[in-house]
N, C-alpha and C positions, 0 to 999 in steps of 0.2 A: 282163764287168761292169766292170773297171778301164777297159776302153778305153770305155767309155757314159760312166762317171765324167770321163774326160779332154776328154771331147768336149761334154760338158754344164758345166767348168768352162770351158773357153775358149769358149762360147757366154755364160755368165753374164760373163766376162769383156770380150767384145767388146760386150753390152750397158752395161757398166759405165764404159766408155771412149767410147760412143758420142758421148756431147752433145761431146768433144775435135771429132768430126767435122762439129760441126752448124755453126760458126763458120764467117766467111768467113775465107780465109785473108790473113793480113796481109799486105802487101809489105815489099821489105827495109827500104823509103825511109820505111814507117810511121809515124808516132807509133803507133798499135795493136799493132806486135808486141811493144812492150814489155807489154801484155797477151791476148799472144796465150798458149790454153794449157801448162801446163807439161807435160813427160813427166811420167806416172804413176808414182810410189813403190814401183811394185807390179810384179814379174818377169810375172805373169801378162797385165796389160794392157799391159805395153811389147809382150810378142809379137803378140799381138793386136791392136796399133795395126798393126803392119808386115803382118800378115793382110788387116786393114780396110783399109790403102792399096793392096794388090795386087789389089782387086776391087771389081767395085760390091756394096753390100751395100742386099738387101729383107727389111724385114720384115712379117710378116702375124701379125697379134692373133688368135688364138683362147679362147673362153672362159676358158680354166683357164693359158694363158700364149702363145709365140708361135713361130710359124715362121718362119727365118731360112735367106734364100740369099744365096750372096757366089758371084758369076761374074765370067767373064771373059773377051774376045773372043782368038779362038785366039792372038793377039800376048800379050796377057797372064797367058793361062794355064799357061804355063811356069814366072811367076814367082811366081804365087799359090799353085801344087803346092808351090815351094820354100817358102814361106812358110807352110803350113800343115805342112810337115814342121817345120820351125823352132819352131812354134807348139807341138807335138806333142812334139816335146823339152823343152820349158819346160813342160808341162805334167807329165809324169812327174816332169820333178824338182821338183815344187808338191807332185806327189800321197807324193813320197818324205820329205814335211819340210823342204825343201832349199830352196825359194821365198821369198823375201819377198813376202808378199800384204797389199793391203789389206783392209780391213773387209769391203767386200761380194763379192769373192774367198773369203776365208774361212769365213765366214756360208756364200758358195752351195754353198761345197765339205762343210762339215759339212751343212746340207739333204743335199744327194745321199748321203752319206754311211749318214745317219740313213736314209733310202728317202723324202724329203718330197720331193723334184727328182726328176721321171723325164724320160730324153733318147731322143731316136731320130737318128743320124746318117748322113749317106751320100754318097758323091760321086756330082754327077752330070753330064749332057753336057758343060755349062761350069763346074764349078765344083763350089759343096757344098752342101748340103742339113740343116739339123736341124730338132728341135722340141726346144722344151723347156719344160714344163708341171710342175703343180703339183694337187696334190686340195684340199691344205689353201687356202682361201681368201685370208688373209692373203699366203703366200707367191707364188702366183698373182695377188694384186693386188700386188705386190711386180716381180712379173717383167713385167709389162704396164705399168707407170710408168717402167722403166727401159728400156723399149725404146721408150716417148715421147723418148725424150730419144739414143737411138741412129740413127733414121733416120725420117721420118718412114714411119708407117703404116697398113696401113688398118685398120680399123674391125672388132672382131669383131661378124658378125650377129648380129642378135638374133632368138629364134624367135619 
């Protein structure tokens, strides 16, 4: 159950960091990068930015919240293993008290917490595999606006 908890905040967490990725990246010669984003204040989504940069990351909307895969072509998958162990470190010490988190870090971790966040995670050929879904509606329409803003997605069907 601790390790479903760690794996469902570093998924809420890479969601919460997402729109950092959505930008075009500035050059150095920019006037723009002086508003390019800033690192996050948050131990949780700094790991999780180095996560999201070591892999392409999809995600897929499902009614109640979203499925998320972050792969990686056998050159990079070496360094996206290190960076989810990395990520996996910061998240224990999040779940131990020990993290500075922001708002919606916190929030997703008390949801899961509470039993309002359920997660499924798994590694697979290239990479890694979650879900993470919601009953309570609010919160589920919660987790599906911030993955607008983590990668573009597709579309849950409708019946």
């Amino acid at each position: 159950m601790k390790r479903l908890l760690l794996i469902a905040l570093a998924v809420f967490a890479t969601v919460s960091v997402g729109s950092a990725f959505a930008a075009e990246p500035a050059k150095k010669d920019d006037k723009a990068a002086a508003a390019a984003p800033a690192a996050p204040d948050c131990d949780m989504c700094k790991a999780n930015m180095a996560f999201m940069k070591a892999g392409k990351v999809q995600v897929y909307k499902l009614d109640n919240g979203i499925i998320t895969v972050v792969t990686a072509d056998a050159k990079g998958l070496p360094g996206l293993k290190k960076a989810a162990g990395e990520m996996e470190t910061e998240m224990k010490t999040a779940m131990d008290g020990k993290a500075k988190l922001d708002e919606n870090c916190q929030k997703m971790l008390d949801n899961m917490k509470a039993g309002k966040v359920f997660m499924g995670h798994g590694e697979i050929k290239d990479g890694f595999a979650s879900a993470t879904m919601s009953n309570d509606p609010e919160i589920a329409k919660g987790i599906l606006e911030m993955a607008d803003k983590m990668a573009p997605a597709a579309p849950a069907k409708k019946k």
